[in-house]
C-alpha positions as CSV (number, residue, x, y, z in Angstrom):
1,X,0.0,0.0,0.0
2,X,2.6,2.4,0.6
3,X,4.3,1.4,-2.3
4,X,1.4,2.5,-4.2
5,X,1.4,5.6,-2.7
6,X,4.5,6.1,-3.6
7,X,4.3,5.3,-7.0
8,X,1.2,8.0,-7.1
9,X,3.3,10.8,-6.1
10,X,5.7,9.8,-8.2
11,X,2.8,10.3,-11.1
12,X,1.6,13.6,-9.6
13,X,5.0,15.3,-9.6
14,X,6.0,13.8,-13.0
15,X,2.7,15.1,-14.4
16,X,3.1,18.7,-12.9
17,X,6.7,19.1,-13.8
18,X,5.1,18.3,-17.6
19,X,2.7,21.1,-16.4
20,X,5.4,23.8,-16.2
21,X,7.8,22.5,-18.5
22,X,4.7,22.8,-21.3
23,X,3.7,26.3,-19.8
24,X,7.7,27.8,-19.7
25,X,7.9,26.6,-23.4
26,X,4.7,28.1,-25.0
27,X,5.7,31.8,-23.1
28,X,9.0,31.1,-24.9
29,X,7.5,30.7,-28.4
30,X,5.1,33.3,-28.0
31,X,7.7,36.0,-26.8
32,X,9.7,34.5,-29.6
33,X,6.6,34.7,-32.1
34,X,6.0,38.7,-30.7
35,X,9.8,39.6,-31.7
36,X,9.4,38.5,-35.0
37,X,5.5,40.6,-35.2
38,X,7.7,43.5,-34.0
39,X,10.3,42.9,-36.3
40,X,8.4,42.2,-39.1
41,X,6.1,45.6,-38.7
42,X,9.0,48.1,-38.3
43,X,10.4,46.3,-41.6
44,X,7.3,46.8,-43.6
45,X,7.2,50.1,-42.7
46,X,10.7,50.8,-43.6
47,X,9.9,49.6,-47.4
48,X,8.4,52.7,-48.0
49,X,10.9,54.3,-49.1
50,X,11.1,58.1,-49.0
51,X,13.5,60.6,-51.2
52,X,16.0,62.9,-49.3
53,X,15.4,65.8,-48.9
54,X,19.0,67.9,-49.8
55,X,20.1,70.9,-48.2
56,X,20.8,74.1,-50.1
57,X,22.6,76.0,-47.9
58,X,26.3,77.6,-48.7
59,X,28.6,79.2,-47.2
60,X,26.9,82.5,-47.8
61,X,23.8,81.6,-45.3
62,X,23.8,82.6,-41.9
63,X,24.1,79.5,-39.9
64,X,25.8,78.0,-36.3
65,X,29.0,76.7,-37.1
66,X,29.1,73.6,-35.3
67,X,25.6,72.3,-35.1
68,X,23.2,70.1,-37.4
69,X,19.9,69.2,-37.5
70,X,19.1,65.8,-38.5
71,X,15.7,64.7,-39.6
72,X,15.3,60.6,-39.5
73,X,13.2,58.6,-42.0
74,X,10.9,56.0,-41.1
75,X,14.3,53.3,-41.4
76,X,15.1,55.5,-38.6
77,X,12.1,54.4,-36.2
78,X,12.8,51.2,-36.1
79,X,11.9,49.1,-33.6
80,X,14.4,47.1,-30.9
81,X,13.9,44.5,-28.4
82,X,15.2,45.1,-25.0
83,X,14.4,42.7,-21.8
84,X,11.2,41.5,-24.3
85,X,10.2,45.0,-24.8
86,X,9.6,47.0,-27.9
87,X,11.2,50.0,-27.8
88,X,13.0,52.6,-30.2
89,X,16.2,52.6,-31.5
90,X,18.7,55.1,-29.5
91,X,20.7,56.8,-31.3
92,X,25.0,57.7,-29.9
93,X,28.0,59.1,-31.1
94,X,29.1,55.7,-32.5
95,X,25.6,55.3,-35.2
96,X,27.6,58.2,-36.5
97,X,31.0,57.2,-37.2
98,X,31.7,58.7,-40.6
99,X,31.2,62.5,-38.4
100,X,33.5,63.6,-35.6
101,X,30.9,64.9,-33.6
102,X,30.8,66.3,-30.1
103,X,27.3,65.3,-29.0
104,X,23.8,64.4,-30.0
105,X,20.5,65.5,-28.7
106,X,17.2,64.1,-29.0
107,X,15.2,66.9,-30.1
108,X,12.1,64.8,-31.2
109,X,8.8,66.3,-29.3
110,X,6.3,63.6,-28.1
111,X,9.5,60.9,-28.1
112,X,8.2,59.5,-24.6
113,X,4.2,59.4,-25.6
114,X,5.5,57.3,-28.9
115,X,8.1,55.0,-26.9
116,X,5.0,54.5,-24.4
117,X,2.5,53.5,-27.6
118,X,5.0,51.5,-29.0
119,X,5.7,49.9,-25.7
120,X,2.2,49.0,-25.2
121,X,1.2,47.8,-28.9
122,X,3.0,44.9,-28.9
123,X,3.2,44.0,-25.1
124,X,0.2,42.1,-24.0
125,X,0.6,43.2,-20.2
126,X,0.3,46.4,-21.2
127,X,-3.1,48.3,-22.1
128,X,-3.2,50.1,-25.8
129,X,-5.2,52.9,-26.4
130,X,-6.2,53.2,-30.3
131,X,-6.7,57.2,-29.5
132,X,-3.5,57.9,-28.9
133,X,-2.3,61.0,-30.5
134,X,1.2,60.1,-32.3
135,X,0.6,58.6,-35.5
136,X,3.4,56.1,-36.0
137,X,3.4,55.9,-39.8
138,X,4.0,60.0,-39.8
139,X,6.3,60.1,-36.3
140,X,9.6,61.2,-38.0
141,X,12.9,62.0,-34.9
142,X,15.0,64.7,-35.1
143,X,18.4,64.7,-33.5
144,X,20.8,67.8,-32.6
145,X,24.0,66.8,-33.9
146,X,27.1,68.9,-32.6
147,X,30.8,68.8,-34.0
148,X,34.1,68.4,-32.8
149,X,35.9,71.2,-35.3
150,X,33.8,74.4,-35.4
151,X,33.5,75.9,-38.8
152,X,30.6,76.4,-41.4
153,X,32.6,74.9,-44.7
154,X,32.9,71.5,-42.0
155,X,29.0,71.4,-41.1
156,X,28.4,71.5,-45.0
157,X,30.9,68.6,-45.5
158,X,29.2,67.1,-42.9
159,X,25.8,67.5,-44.3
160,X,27.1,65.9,-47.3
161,X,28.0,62.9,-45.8
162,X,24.6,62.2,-43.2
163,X,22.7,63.2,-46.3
164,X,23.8,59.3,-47.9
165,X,22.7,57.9,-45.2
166,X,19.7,54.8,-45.4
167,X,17.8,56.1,-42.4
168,X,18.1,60.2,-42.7
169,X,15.7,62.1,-44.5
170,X,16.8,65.6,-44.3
171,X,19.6,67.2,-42.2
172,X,20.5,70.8,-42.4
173,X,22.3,73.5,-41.1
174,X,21.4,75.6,-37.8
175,X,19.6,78.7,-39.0
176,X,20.7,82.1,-37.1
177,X,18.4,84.6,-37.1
178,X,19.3,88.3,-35.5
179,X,16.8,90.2,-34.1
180,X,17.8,94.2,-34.7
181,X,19.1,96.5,-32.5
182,X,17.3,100.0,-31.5
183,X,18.8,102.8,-29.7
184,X,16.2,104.7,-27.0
185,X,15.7,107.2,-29.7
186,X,15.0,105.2,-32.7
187,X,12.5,103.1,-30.0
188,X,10.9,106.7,-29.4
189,X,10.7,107.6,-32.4
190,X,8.9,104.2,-33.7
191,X,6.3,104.4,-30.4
192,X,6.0,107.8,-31.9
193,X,4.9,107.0,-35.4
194,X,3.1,104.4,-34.4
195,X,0.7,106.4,-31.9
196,X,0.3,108.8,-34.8
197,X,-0.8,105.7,-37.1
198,X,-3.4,104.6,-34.5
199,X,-4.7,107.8,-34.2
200,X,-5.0,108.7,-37.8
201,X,-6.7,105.4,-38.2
202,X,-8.3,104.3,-34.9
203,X,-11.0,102.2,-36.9
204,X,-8.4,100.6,-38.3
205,X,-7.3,99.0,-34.7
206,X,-9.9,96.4,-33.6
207,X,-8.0,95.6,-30.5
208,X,-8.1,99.3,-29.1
209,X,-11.7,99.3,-28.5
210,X,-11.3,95.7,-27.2
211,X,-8.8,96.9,-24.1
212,X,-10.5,100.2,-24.3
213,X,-7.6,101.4,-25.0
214,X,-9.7,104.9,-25.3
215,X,-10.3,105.2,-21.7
216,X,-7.1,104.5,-20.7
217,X,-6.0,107.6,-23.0
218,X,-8.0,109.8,-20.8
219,X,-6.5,109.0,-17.8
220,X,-2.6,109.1,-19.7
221,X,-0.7,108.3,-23.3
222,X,2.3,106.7,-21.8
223,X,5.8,108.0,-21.3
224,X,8.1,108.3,-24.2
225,X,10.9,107.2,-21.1
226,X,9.2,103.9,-20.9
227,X,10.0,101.5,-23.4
228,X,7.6,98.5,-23.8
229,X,8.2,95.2,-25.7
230,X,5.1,92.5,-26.8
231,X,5.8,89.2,-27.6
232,X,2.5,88.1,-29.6
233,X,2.8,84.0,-30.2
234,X,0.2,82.2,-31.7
235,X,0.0,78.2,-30.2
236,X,-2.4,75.3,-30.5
237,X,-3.7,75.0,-27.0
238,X,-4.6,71.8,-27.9
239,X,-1.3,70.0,-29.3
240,X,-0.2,66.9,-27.3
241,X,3.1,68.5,-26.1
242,X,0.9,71.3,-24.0
């Protein structure tokens, strides 16, 4: 009888090891079956292939001489797996050997709500919400590339060379754009001129009446010692970034 007993345990252990044995193996093929999903989606969207864009700047432009901006192509998205996790391809000093670069900076807005949708898409423990804002077949990075040897004929060069790479679609120079100078008289004189303007053609203002801008004259016209600068910036309240 004990024998028996035995022998039944023997049966009950044998059968659950099968149990977990059977269980470890399907998690492996189905992580293993997920890779290649992942995998094989980043590659069909790479296929679509899209023309470079080439810069036109020269030597003439105004530009930073040490920086470039780097605009990736959908070959430039792709997907990686790390600790069984989707997750997108980051980008160092190394990716760009044929440069002799300083640093590079991710510049690419909504990069963490994209990670997180990609992230979530193809991992089952994690819920994915179809509404999500970043559309993945248009989500393009852009990287902040800066140089080693500072001059503008080298970030041309440079430009040249990203600009045959597979996974770039555009990379250009650093734009500098000066605002002008005034002194405190050629400030006056503009506050002056354009007072004279608003009160040749006050019709012509639609935001005067909407401050009453009128009533405030009443009381005073200003100072022409006090100099006073407006920054007016239109922004979509409701982009994803805000």
């Amino acid at each position: 009888m004990k024998n028996l007993k035995t022998k039944k345990n023997f049966y009950v252990i044998l059968f659950t090891l099968a149990i977990v044995i059977a269980i470890l193996v399907a998690l492996f093929f189905m992580q293993q079956t997920q890779e290649r999903v992942i995998i094989a989606d980043a590659t069909s969207r790479n296929r679509q292939v899209e023309s470079t864009i080439y810069s036109v700047a020269t030597l003439e432009d105004s530009f930073c001489e040490s920086t470039i901006l780097v605009t990736l192509n959908r070959q430039g998205n792709i997907y990686s797996i790390q600790d069984g996790a989707a997750t997108l391809r980051e980008f160092t000093i190394a990716d760009f050997c044929e440069l002799n670069l300083y640093s590079i900076e991710e510049l690419t807005p909504g990069l963490n709500l994209a990670q997180t949708q990609i992230a979530s898409k193809y991992n089952r423990h994690m819920a994915y919400n179809e509404s999500w804002s970043v559309d993945l077949d248009s989500f393009r990075r852009i990287l902040f590339l800066t140089l080693n040897d500072s001059c503008k004929e080298n970030v041309l060069y440079s430009i040249r060379l990203i600009e045959q790479r597979s996974d770039v679609l555009a990379a250009e120079v650093n734009f500098l754009t000066y605002i002008p100078s005034y002194s405190s008289v050629e400030y006056a004189n503009l506050i002056t001129a354009n007072s004279a303007m608003q009160q040749a053609n006050p019709n012509d203002q639609w935001a005067l009446g909407r401050i009453n801008a009128q009533c405030a004259w009443s009381i005073t016209k200003g100072c022409n010692s006090v100099i006073v600068g407006v920054v007016d910036t239109g922004i979509q309240a409701d982009h994803p970034c805000f």
